[in-house]
C-alpha positions, -999 to 999 in steps of 0.1 A, spaced: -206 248 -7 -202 258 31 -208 249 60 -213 213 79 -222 199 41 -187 219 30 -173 199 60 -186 168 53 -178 166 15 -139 169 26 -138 144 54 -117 111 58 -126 86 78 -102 51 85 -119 19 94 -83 6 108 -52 26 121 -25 0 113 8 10 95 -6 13 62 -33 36 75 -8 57 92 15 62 60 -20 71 40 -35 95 66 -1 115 70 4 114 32 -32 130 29 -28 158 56 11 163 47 2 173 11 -24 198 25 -47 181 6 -68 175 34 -64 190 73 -56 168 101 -88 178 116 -110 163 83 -96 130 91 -113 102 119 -100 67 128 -110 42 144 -93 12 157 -99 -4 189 -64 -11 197 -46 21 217 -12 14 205 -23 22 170 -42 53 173 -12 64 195 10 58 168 -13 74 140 -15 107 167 20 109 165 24 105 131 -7 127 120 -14 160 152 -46 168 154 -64 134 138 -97 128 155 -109 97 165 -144 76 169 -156 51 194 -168 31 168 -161 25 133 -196 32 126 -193 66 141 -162 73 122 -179 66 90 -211 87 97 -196 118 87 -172 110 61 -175 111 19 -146 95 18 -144 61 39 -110 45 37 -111 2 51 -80 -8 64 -85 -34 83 -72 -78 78 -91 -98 57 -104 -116 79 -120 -87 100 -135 -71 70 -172 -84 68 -175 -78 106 -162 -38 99 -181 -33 68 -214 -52 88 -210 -21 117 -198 7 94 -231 -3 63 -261 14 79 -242 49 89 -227 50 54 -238 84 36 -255 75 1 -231 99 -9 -200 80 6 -174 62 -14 -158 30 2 -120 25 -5 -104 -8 2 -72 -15 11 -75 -51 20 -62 -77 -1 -81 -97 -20 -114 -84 -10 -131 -82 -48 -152 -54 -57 -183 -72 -56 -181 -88 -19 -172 -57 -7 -201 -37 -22 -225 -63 -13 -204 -63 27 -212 -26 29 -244 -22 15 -233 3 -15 -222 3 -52 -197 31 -47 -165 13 -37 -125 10 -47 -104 -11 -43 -67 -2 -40 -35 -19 -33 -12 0 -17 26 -5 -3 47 -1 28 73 24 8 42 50 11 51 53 44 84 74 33 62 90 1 77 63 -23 52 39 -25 33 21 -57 -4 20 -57 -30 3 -79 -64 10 -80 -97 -2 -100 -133 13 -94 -165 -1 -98 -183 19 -122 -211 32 -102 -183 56 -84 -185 91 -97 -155 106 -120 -150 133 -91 -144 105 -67 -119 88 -83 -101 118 -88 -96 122 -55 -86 93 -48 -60 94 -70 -53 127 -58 -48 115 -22 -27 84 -34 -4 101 -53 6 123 -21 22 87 -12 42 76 -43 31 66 -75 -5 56 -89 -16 32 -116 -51 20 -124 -56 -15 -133 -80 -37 -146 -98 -59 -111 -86 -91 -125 -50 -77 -123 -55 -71 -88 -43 -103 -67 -12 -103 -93 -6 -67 -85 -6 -80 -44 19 -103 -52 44 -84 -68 41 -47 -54 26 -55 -22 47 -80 -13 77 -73 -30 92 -46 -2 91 -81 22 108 -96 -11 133 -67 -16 143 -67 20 158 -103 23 178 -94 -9 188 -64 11 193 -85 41 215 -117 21 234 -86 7 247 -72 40 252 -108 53 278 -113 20 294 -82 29 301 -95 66 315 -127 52 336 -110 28 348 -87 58 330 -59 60 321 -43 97 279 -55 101 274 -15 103 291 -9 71 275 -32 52 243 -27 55 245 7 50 263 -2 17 237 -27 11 207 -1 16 223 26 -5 233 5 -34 199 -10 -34 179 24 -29 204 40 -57 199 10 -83 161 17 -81 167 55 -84 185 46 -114 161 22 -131 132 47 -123 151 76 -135 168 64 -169 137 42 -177 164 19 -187 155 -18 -189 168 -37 -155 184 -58 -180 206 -30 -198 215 -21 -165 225 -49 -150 245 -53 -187 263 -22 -178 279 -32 -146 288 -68 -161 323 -69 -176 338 -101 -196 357 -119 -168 344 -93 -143 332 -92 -107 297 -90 -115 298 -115 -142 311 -141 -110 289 -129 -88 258 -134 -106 269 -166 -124 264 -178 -87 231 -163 -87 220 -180 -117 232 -214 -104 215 -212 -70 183 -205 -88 177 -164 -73 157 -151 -104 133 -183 -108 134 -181 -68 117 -144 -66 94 -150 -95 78 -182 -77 76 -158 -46 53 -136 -67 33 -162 -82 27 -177 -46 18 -147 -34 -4 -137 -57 -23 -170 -49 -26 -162 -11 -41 -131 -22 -62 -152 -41 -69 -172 -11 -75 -141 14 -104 -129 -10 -123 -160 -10 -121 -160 28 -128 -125 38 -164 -121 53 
């Protein structure tokens, strides 16, 4: 293959320049996977595609989504919820039959979305806001009717962010609520940290920095030893320790029930978002 269809057959386009688009786009071209050049974006506000030009040289980009899609086999919806019937209504008649549709927004299930765009050939994938640094988790599920090449390179493409896992659909709104919303979660815990370590006496600077690098090296360590949180958590812990005070106070103030509802309501926002996009 050569040629415009050779062109064609390797071009990106992103309905949606927002942050999550940004971190996807320069994953893809970073990896050499694909070349700045194959990728178009569209997004009618001018602070994000300034932002996704400075984060990926050389990105072209459309007047319309519908011209951004025209040319792509690879069509990538970023957009909110609630602005994805109206981007799937302008991008459906320029779609190539060829062209698979992957969607990043929540709770958009396979089925409204094919029906939105007008073609069987769509993905769904939930993404997170660590693939901006190349250390994000995402989870993907395909409708059947997508071909076995296609889903390769999508997985391909993902994994130039962080980590992939596929996933039953029914899974998916769960999946929203824990790794798609869990940086937001795993930030305040970062934050109530740092706030401790003031109170305790620590300079603001210092401890957050200590906060950050104890939280980034505890996941290092769960992810590298494959050790249960649990056995870790039992290896800091001491009879009459520290730790052991420390977390008797989180047990008391409710912290592990308190994240696990977070999840749960969540996951029933996500719920929520599907049944109202388009």
């Amino acid at each position: 293959m050569s040629g415009p269809e050779a062109a064609a057959s390797r071009a990106i386009a992103f309905i949606g320049g927002g942050r999550m688009a940004q971190a996807l786009a320069a994953g893809f071209s970073g990896s050499g996977l694909v070349e700045a050049g194959d990728i178009t974006a569209f997004d009618p506000a001018a602070d994000a595609r300034e932002r996704l030009a400075a984060r990926v040289p050389g990105v072209r980009f459309a007047a319309t989504g519908a011209a951004a899609a025209a040319a792509a086999r690879l069509v990538v919806l970023a957009v909110k919820p609630q602005q994805a019937a109206a981007a799937c209504a302008e991008i459906a008649p320029t779609l190539a039959t060829d062209a698979t549709l992957v969607s990043i927004v929540a709770g958009l299930p396979l089925g409204r979305l094919a029906a939105l765009a007008g073609t069987p050939r769509v993905v769904r994938v939930m993404p997170n806001t660590p693939s901006l640094v190349g250390r994000g988790v995402s989870v993907v599920c395909a409708a059947p009717e997508v071909p076995e090449a296609d889903r390769r390179r999508v997985r391909g493409l993902l994994e130039s962010v962080g980590h992939v896992h596929e996933a039953d659909e029914s899974l998916m709104d769960a999946v929203t609520g824990l790794s798609g919303s869990g940086p937001g979660f795993l930030a305040l815990v970062v934050e109530a940290l740092a706030a401790g370590g003031e109170r305790a006496g620590l300079p603001a600077d210092l401890a957050l920095a200590l906060a950050v690098e104890t939280f980034a090296g505890t996941g290092a360590l769960l992810e590298e030893t494959r050790e249960s949180p649990a056995a870790i958590r039992g290896q800091v812990t001491s009879p009459g320790g520290t730790t052991l005070a420390g977390l008797a106070v989180l047990e008391a103030r409710g912290l592990r029930a308190a994240l696990a509802d977070a999840v749960v309501a969540a996951t029933d926002r996500a719920r929520e978002l599907g049944r109202s996009a388009g």
